[in-house]
N, C-alpha and C positions, 0 to 999 in steps of 0.2 A: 479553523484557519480562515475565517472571513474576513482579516488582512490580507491573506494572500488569494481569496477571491475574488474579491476587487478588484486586485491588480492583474491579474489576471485577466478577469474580463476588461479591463483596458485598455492592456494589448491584444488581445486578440481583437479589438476595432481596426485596429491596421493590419496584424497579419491575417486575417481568414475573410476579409470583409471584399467579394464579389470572385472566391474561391471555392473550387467546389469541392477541396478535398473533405471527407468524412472527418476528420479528426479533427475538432474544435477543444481544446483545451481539454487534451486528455490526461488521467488524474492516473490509473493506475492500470498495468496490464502482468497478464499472465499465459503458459501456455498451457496446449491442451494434447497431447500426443497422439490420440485415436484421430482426431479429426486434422490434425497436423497446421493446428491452429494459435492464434494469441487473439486471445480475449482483450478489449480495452473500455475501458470505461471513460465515458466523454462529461465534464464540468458543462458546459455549456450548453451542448445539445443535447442532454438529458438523455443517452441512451449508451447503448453498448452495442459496439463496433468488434466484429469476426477477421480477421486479417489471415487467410488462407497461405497455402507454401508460397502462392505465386506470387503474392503480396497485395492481391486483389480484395479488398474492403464494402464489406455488407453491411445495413442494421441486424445485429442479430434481436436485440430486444428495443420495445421504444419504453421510457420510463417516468412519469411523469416529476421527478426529483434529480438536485444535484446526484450523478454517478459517483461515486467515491472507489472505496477500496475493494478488490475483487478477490475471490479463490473461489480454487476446483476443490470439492471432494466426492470422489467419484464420477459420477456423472452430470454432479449438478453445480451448476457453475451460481455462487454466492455473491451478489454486490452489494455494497451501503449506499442508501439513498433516502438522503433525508435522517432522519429518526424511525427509517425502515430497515430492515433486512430482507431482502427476496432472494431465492431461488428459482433457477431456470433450471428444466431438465436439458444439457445441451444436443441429444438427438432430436429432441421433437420442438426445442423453445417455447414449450410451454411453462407457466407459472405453477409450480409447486411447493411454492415457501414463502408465507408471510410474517413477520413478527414486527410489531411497532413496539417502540421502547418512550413513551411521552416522555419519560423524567429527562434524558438522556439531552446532552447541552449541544454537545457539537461530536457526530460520531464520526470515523476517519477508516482509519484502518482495519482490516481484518483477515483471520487465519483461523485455521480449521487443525484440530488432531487427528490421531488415527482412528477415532469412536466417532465421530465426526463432529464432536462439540465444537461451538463456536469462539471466538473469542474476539471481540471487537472495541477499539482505544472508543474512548470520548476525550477529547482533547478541553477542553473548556469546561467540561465536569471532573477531572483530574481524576479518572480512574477508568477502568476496563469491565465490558459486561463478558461477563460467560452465558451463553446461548445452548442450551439443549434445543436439538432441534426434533427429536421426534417428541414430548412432550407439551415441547414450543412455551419452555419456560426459560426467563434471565434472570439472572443474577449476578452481583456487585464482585466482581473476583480481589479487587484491593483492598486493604484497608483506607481509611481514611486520611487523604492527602499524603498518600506512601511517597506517590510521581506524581508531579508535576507538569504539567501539560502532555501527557503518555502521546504517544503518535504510533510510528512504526511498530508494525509485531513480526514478528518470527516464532513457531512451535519447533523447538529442538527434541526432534522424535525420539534421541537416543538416551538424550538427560531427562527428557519428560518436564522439561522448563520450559516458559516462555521469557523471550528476550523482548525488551521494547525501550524504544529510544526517544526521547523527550523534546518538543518541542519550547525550548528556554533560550536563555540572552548564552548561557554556559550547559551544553546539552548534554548527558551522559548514556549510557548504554544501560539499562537496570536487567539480571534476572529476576522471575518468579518462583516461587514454588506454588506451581494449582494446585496441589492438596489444602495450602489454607491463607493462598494469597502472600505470604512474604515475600519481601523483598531480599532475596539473599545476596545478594551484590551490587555494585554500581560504580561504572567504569566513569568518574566527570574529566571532562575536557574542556577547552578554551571556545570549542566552535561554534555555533551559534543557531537554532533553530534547526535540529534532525527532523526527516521526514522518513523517506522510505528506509527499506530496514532487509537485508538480505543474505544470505550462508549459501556457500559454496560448497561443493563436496570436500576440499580441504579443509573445511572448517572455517575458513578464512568470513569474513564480515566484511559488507560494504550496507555505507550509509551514508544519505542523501545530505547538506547539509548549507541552508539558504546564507544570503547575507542580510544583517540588519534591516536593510531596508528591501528585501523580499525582490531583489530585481539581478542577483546572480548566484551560483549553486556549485559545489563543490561536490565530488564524488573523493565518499574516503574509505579507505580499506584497512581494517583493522585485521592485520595477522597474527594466529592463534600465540606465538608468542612475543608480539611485539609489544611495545612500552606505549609508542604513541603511534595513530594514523598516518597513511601514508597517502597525500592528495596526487590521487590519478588522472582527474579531470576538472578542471573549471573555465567557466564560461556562463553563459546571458542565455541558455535555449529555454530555462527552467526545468534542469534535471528535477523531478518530484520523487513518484513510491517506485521501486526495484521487484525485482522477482527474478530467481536462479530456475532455470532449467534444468533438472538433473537429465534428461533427456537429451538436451542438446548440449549439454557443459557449456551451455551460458548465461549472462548477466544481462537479465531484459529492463532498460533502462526506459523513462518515460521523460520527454521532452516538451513539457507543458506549454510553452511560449513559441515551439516552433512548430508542436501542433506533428511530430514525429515518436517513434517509440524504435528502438535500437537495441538487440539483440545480439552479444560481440563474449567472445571467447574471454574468461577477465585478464590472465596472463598478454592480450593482446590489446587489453585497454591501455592509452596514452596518448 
């Protein structure tokens, strides 16, 4: 997405410039229930930001790379950065997980299963690495030019699939099968550039979805049996990546351009 890094950092010249909130163009968050926290990851200031119940904001890590896409499994809290992958243990904040991926074009997204394998988009190399993480080995999970600029993931624990949605001019929804990379479906639509990618306890989906020219964002909700999306939000703040709380039954929403991240019941979004 170094189209929409740029722009990005472009605005954020006007809105964060002699501001001291912590959150510089933040790219993706998540929560953490022991510590009753949300993790966020910062574009610009290159680290990762702790946002406490009280809403009180720490560095929890400093990182010498754009922050990208985050997850928990278990204890250790996962971000992209760069053509890296690291792990932090989140009791002590130490560093307990490295793996560089050179081939790897532009890495984005990522999500974790119940084994704790990794799974992480490369947007610009049009395919998805799978990550063992105690052997601290990757591997190419697609075939070749399956999807189309992959972005958002989602691991559906119950189907044992993974869901990921494409950043294109006309974006669709694909599942996987991780036993041998197929593609077994693909929901296309009219909308345009998908980013974040998210499942609710009803099953329901919401996903991120830019304009043309990368400067306003639609939030869409796809119900388990509806035909088309249903837009719940749009606006200029740059909604980006998503993450479901099943903990709080909510929809943690990241507001890139205004430099906030938002947390809200989904039935209560509009």
């Amino acid at each position: 997405m170094k189209k929409l890094y740029s722009l990005l950092l472009f605005f954020s010249m006007g809105i964060f410039y002699g501001n001291a909130q912590k959150l510089e163009l933040p790219e993706s968050a998540t929560y953490h229930l022991p510590t009753k926290s949300f993790y966020i990851s910062n574009v610009k200031s290159k680290n990762i930001i702790r946002q406490n119940a009280k809403g009180q904001q720490t560095v929890f890590a400093h990182i010498d790379a754009q922050c990208l896409g985050l997850t928990i499994y278990k204890n250790t809290l996962y971000v992209v950065a760069d053509d890296q992958i690291m792990g932090f243990d989140i009791t002590s904040k130490k560093s307990v997980f490295t793996i560089t991926i050179d081939e790897a074009k532009q890495l984005n997204d990522i999500t974790a299963d119940e084994t704790g394998t990794l799974y992480v988009s490369d947007k610009a190399g049009n395919n998805i690495y799978k990550i063992n993480t105690k052997e601290k080995k990757f591997s190419k999970l697609l075939k070749a030019n399956a999807i189309k600029a992959p972005n958002g993931l989602y691991y559906d624990k119950t189907s044992k699939v993974l869901l990921v949605c494409n950043t294109t001019e006309n974006s669709s929804i694909f599942t996987v099968d991780l036993k041998d990379g197929d593609v077994i479906s693909q929901f296309a639509t009219n909308y345009t550039n998908f980013d974040g990618l998210a499942v609710d306890n009803l099953g329901n989906m919401y996903v991120t979805s830019w304009s043309k020219d990368w400067k306003k964002s639609k939030l869409l909700q796809f119900g388990k049996m509806a035909k088309q999306p249903k837009v719940l939000l749009s606006n200029s703040k740059g909604m980006s990546d998503l993450d479901y709380s099943p903990a709080l039954n909510k929809l943690i929403m990241v507001n890139s351009f205004e430099g906030t991240i938002k947390a809200e019941n989904p039935k209560l979004i509009k």
